[in-house]
C-alpha positions in Angstrom: 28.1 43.9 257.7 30.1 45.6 255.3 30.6 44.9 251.2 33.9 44.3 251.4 34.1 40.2 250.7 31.2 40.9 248.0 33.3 44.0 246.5 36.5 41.2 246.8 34.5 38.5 245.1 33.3 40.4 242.5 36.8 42.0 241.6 38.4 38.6 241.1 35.1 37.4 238.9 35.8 40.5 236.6 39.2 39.4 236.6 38.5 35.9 235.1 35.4 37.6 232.6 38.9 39.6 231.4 41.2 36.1 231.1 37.8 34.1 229.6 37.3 37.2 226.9 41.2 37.4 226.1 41.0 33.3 225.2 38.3 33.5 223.6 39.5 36.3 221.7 43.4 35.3 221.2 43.3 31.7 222.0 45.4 29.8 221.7 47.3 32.0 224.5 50.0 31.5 227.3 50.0 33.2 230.6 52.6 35.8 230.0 50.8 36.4 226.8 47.5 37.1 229.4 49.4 39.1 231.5 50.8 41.4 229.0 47.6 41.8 227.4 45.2 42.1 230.1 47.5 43.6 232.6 47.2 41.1 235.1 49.8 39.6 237.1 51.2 36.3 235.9 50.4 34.2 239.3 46.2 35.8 239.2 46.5 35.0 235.5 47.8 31.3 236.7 44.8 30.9 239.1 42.3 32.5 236.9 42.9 30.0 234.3 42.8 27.3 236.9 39.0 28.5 237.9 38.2 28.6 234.0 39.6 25.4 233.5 37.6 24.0 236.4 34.4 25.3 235.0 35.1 24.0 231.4 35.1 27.3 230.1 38.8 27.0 228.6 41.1 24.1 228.0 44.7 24.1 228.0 46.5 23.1 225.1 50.7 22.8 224.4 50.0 26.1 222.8 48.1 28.1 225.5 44.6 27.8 226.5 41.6 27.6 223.8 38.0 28.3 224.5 36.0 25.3 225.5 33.6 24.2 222.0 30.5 24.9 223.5 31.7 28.6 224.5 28.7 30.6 222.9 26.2 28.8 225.3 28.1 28.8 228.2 29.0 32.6 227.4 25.2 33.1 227.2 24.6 31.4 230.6 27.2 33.4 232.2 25.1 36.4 231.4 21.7 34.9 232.4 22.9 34.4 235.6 25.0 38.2 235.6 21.8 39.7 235.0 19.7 37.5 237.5 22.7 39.0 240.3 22.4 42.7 239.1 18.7 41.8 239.5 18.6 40.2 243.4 21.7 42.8 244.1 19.1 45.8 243.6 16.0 43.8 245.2 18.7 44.2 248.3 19.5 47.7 248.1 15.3 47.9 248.3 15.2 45.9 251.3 16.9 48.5 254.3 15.0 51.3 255.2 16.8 54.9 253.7 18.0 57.1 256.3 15.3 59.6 255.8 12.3 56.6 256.5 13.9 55.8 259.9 13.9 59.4 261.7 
């Protein structure tokens, strides 16, 4: 079992934290707008937006996306649960045996 898929997973959920911080921070903004400012390609800014949408963390508007009104809670749940991951990632590492313990 390698960390590959979790490496992949977490690359793409930095990727919409970047598109979330630029809306929230720019809003109302278009996707080439995104792109140019985040460095992102259009078509991952596209399907980013998509996942925020879905969540009900932006809205899109004639103008470009906005934040969604109740941002500063959901914002604050986001990290709750970032910091309950980094928490269960390192009770992981924990759980195999070093090297050293085995021989």
């Amino acid at each position: 079992m390698g960390t590959d898929r979790l490496i992949n997973q977490v690359d793409k959920e930095s990727r919409d934290l970047a598109i979330l911080e630029a809306v929230i921070t720019d809003g109302p903004i278009g996707i080439v707008r995104l792109s140019e400012e985040t460095g992102i390609p259009e078509h991952k800014v596209r399907y980013s937006l998509r996942m925020l949408e879905d969540d009900e963390l932006v809205e899109p508007t004639p103008q470009g996306a906005i934040p969604a009104d109740d941002i500063e809670a959901r914002v604050d749940t986001i990290n709750e649960g970032i910091d309950h991951l980094v928490a269960r990632m390192e009770e992981l590492r924990d759980v195999l045996p070093s090297i050293e313990a085995v021989e």
